[in-house]
C-alpha positions as CSV (number, residue, x, y, z in Angstrom):
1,X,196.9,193.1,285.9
2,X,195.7,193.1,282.2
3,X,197.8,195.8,279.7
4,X,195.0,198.0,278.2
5,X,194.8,197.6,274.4
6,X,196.5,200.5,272.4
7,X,193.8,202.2,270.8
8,X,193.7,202.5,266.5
9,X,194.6,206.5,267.0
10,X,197.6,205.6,269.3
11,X,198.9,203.0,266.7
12,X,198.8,205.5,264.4
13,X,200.7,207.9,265.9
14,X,203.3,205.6,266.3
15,X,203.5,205.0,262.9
16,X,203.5,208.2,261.6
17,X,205.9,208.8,264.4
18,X,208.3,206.2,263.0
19,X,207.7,207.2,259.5
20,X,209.4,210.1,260.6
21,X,212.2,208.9,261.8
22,X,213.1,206.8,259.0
23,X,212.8,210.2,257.2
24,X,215.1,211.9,259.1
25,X,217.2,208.8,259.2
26,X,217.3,208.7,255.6
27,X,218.5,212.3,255.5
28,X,220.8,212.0,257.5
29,X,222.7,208.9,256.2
30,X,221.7,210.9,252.3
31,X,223.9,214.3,254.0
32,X,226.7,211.9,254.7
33,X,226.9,210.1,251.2
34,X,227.3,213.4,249.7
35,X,230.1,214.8,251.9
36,X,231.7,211.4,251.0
37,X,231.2,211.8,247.0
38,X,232.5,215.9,248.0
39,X,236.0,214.2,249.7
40,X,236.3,211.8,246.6
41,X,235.8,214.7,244.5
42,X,232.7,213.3,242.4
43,X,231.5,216.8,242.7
44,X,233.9,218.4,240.3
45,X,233.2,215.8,237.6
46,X,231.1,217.3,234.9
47,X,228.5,213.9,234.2
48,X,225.0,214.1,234.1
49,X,222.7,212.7,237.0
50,X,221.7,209.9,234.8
51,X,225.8,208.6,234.9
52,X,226.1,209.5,238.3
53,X,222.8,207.3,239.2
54,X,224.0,204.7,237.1
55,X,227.8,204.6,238.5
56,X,225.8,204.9,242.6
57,X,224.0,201.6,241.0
58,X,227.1,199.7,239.8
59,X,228.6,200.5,243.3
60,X,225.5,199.4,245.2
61,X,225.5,196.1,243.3
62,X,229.2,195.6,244.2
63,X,228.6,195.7,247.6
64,X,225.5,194.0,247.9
65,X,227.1,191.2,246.2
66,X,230.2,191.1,249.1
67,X,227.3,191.1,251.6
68,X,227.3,194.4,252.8
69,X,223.6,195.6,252.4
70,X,222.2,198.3,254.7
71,X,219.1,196.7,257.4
72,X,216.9,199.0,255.7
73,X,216.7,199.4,253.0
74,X,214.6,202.1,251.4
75,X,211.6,201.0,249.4
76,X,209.7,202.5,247.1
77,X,211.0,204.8,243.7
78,X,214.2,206.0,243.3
79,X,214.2,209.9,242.8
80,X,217.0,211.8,241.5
């Protein structure tokens, strides 16, 4: 018995669908990166967000370098 096709619309919904997930994905791993900097007490430092990003950064490269990158990474601009 032959599958239907899935139609443009339906593909679509899917990816939006997924796009939304990642979102919330993304969010949710973001909440629990800050609760982590909270324990390590980065939140009582007084640096601006442009040494904060650039320390986050430093660490990133540390670990990318051991081999522990995330499986998704986020594309696009970084916001901060």
């Amino acid at each position: 018995m032959a599958r239907k096709p899935k139609s443009v619309v339906d593909i679509d919904k899917e990816i939006e669908a997924l796009k939304a997930a990642r979102a919330a994905a993304m969010d949710a791993r973001a909440a629990h990166i800050g609760k982590l900097a909270a324990k390590a007490e980065l939140t009582m430092l007084d640096m601006s967000d442009a040494d904060l990003l650039e320390a986050f950064k430093t660490i990133a490269v540390r670990f990318r370098k051991q081999g522990a990158t995330p499986a998704a990474a986020p594309h696009g601009p970084t916001t901060a």
